[in-house]
C-alpha positions as a printed NumPy array, in Angstrom:
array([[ 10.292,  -2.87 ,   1.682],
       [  9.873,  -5.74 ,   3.801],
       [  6.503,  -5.941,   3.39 ],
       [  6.451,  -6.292,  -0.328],
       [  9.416,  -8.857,  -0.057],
       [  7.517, -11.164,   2.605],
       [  3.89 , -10.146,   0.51 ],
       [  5.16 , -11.299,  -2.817],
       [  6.175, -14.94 ,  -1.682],
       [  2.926, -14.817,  -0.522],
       [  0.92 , -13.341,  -3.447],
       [  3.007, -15.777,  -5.502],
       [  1.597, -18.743,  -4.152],
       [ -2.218, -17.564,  -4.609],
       [ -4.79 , -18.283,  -7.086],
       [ -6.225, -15.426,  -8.815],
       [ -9.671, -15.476,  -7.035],
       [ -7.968, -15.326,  -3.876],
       [ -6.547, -12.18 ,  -5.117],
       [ -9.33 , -10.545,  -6.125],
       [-11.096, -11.52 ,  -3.198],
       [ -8.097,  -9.873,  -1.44 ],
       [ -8.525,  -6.928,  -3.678],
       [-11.806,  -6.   ,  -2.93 ],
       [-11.894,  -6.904,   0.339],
       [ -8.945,  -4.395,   0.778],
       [-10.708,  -1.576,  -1.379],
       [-13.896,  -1.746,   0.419],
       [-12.616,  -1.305,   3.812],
       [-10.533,   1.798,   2.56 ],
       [-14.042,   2.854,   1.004],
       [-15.792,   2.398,   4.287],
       [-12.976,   4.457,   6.27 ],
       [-12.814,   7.478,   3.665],
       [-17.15 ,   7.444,   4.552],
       [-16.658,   7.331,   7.712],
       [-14.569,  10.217,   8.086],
       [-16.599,  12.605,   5.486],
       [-19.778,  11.833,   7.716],
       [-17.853,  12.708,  10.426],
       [-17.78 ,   9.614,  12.037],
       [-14.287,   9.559,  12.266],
       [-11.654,  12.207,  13.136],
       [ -9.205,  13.095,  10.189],
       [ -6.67 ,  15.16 ,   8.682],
       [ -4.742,  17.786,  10.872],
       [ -1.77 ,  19.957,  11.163],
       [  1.186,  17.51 ,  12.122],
       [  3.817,  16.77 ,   9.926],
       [  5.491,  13.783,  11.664],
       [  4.616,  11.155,  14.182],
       [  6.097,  10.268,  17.568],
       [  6.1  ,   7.323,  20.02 ],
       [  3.451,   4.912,  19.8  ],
       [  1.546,   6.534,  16.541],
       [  5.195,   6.111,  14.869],
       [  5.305,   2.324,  15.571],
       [  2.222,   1.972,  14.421],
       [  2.352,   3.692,  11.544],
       [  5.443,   1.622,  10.814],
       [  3.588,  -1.258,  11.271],
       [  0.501,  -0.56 ,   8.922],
       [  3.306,   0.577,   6.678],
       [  4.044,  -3.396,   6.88 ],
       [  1.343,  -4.541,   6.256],
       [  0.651,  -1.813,   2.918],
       [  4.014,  -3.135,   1.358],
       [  2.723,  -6.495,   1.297],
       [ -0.947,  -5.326,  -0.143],
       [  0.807,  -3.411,  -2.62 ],
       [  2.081,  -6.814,  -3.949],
       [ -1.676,  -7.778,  -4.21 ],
       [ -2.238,  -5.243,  -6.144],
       [ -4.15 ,  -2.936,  -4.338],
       [ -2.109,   0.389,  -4.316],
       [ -0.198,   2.312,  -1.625],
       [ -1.177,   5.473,  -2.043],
       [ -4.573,   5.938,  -0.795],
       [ -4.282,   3.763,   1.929],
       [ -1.544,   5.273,   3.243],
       [ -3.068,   8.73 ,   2.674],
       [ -5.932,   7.33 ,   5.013],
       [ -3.323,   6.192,   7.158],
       [ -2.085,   9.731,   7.911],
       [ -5.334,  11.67 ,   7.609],
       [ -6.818,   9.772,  10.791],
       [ -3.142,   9.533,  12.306],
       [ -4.075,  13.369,  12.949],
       [ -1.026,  14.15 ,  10.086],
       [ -1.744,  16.754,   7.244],
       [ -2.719,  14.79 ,   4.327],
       [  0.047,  16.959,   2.42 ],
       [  2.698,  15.323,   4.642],
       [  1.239,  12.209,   3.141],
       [  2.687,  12.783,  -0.283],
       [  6.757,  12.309,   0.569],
       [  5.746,   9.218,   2.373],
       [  3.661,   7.632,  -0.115],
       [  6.576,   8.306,  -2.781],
       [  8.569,   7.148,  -1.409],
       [  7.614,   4.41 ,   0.153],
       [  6.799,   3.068,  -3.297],
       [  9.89 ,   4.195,  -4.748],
       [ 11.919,   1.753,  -2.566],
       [  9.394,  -1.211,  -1.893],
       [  8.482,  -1.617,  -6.16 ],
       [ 12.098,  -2.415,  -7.065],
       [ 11.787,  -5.14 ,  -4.681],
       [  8.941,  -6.548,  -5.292],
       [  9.449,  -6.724,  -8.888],
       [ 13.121,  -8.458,  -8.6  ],
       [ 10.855, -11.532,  -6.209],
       [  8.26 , -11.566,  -8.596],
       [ 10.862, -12.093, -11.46 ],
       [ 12.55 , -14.439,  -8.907],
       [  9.272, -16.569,  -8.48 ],
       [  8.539, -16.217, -12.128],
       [  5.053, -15.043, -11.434],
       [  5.263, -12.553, -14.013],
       [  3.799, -12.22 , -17.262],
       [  7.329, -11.571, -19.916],
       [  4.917,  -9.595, -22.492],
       [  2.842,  -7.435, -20.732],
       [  6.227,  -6.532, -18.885],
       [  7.868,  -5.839, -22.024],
       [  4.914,  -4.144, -23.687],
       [  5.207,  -1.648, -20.906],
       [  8.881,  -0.602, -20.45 ],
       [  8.884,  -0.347, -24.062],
       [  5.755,   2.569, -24.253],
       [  7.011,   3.626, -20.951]])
Protein backbone atom coordinates (compact mmCIF):
# COMPACT_ATOMS: atom_id res chain seq x y z
CA UNK A 1 0.00 0.00 0.00
CA UNK A 2 2.81 2.19 0.47
CA UNK A 3 4.18 1.60 -2.59
CA UNK A 4 1.27 2.65 -4.68
CA UNK A 5 0.82 5.78 -2.35
CA UNK A 6 4.62 6.95 -2.76
CA UNK A 7 4.37 5.47 -6.80
CA UNK A 8 1.38 7.54 -7.67
CA UNK A 9 2.91 11.03 -6.63
CA UNK A 10 5.41 9.85 -8.70
CA UNK A 11 3.55 8.51 -11.78
CA UNK A 12 1.59 11.76 -11.43
CA UNK A 13 4.28 13.94 -12.21
CA UNK A 14 5.41 11.93 -15.51
CA UNK A 15 4.86 12.44 -19.07
CA UNK A 16 3.28 9.71 -20.87
CA UNK A 17 6.43 8.52 -22.79
CA UNK A 18 8.14 8.19 -19.65
CA UNK A 19 5.48 5.82 -18.78
CA UNK A 20 5.52 3.76 -21.45
CA UNK A 21 9.07 3.65 -21.46
CA UNK A 22 8.55 2.52 -17.82
CA UNK A 23 6.03 0.06 -19.05
CA UNK A 24 7.97 -1.80 -21.28
CA UNK A 25 10.96 -1.61 -19.69
CA UNK A 26 9.12 -3.32 -16.71
CA UNK A 27 7.36 -6.01 -19.02
CA UNK A 28 10.44 -7.02 -20.73
CA UNK A 29 12.46 -7.78 -17.78
CA UNK A 30 9.48 -9.94 -16.36
CA UNK A 31 9.60 -11.53 -20.01
CA UNK A 32 13.28 -12.19 -19.75
CA UNK A 33 12.90 -13.81 -16.09
CA UNK A 34 9.78 -16.11 -17.02
CA UNK A 35 12.63 -17.37 -20.16
CA UNK A 36 15.01 -17.76 -18.06
CA UNK A 37 13.42 -20.03 -15.78
CA UNK A 38 11.56 -22.30 -18.61
CA UNK A 39 15.18 -22.82 -20.14
CA UNK A 40 16.19 -23.69 -16.98
CA UNK A 41 18.41 -21.06 -16.40
CA UNK A 42 16.91 -20.15 -13.37
CA UNK A 43 15.53 -22.15 -10.40
CA UNK A 44 11.65 -21.79 -9.85
CA UNK A 45 8.56 -22.79 -8.31
CA UNK A 46 8.61 -25.21 -5.22
CA UNK A 47 6.74 -26.56 -2.34
CA UNK A 48 6.82 -23.68 0.37
CA UNK A 49 3.97 -21.87 1.29
CA UNK A 50 5.47 -18.95 3.28
CA UNK A 51 8.76 -17.19 3.61
CA UNK A 52 11.07 -16.63 6.58
CA UNK A 53 13.97 -14.33 7.57
CA UNK A 54 15.81 -12.68 4.96
CA UNK A 55 13.59 -14.07 1.80
CA UNK A 56 10.56 -12.40 3.89
CA UNK A 57 12.23 -8.93 3.93
CA UNK A 58 12.90 -9.16 0.70
CA UNK A 59 9.96 -10.19 -0.55
CA UNK A 60 8.48 -7.29 1.40
CA UNK A 61 10.63 -5.13 -0.23
CA UNK A 62 10.01 -6.12 -3.99
CA UNK A 63 6.46 -6.04 -2.74
CA UNK A 64 7.46 -2.13 -2.47
CA UNK A 65 8.62 -1.62 -5.18
CA UNK A 66 5.40 -3.72 -7.25
CA UNK A 67 2.88 -1.30 -5.44
CA UNK A 68 4.48 1.56 -6.93
CA UNK A 69 4.74 -0.20 -10.64
CA UNK A 70 1.28 -1.08 -10.29
CA UNK A 71 0.60 2.73 -10.34
CA UNK A 72 2.51 2.73 -13.72
CA UNK A 73 0.43 0.57 -14.95
CA UNK A 74 2.15 -2.46 -15.30
CA UNK A 75 0.16 -5.09 -13.21
CA UNK A 76 0.85 -6.95 -9.94
CA UNK A 77 0.03 -10.11 -10.62
CA UNK A 78 2.57 -11.66 -12.73
CA UNK A 79 5.31 -10.07 -11.27
CA UNK A 80 4.59 -11.05 -8.10
CA UNK A 81 3.83 -14.60 -9.28
CA UNK A 82 7.56 -14.47 -10.57
CA UNK A 83 8.39 -13.15 -7.37
CA UNK A 84 7.33 -16.33 -5.52
CA UNK A 85 8.08 -18.94 -8.17
CA UNK A 86 11.99 -18.15 -7.91
CA UNK A 87 11.50 -17.28 -4.05
CA UNK A 88 11.32 -21.27 -4.05
CA UNK A 89 7.25 -20.66 -2.96
CA UNK A 90 4.49 -22.75 -4.80
CA UNK A 91 3.18 -20.57 -7.41
CA UNK A 92 -0.39 -21.54 -5.89
CA UNK A 93 0.63 -19.75 -2.66
CA UNK A 94 1.05 -16.88 -5.04
CA UNK A 95 -2.63 -16.38 -5.62
CA UNK A 96 -3.78 -15.05 -1.82
CA UNK A 97 -0.87 -12.74 -2.04
CA UNK A 98 -1.41 -11.29 -5.30
CA UNK A 99 -5.22 -10.65 -4.23
CA UNK A 100 -4.72 -9.31 -1.96
CA UNK A 101 -2.15 -7.28 -2.23
CA UNK A 102 -4.17 -5.54 -4.92
CA UNK A 103 -7.20 -5.52 -3.00
CA UNK A 104 -5.67 -3.12 -0.41
CA UNK A 105 -2.99 -1.10 -2.49
CA UNK A 106 -5.91 -0.11 -5.60
CA UNK A 107 -8.18 1.75 -3.16
CA UNK A 108 -5.25 3.78 -2.45
CA UNK A 109 -3.94 4.51 -5.31
CA UNK A 110 -7.07 5.51 -6.85
CA UNK A 111 -8.11 8.04 -3.83
CA UNK A 112 -4.11 9.89 -4.78
CA UNK A 113 -4.79 9.73 -8.24
CA UNK A 114 -8.24 11.46 -7.67
CA UNK A 115 -6.27 13.61 -5.15
CA UNK A 116 -3.67 14.70 -7.90
CA UNK A 117 -6.41 14.90 -10.44
CA UNK A 118 -4.49 12.75 -12.84
CA UNK A 119 -7.46 10.96 -13.77
CA UNK A 120 -9.50 10.91 -16.71
CA UNK A 121 -13.60 11.72 -15.12
CA UNK A 122 -15.12 9.74 -18.30
CA UNK A 123 -13.32 6.82 -18.83
CA UNK A 124 -13.74 6.47 -14.91
CA UNK A 125 -17.32 6.85 -15.16
CA UNK A 126 -17.75 4.82 -18.33
CA UNK A 127 -16.37 1.98 -16.30
CA UNK A 128 -18.11 1.85 -12.87
CA UNK A 129 -21.15 2.32 -14.79
CA UNK A 130 -20.66 -1.21 -17.17
CA UNK A 131 -18.89 -2.54 -14.22
Amino acid sequence: MLGAWLGVGVVARLPRRAIQVGMGVALLISALLFLSRNLGWMPGGGDALGLHDGRLLFAIGVNFVLGALMMLGVGLYAPCLILVSLLGMNPLAAFPIMMGACAFLMPIGGARFMQVNRYSLRAALGLTSVG
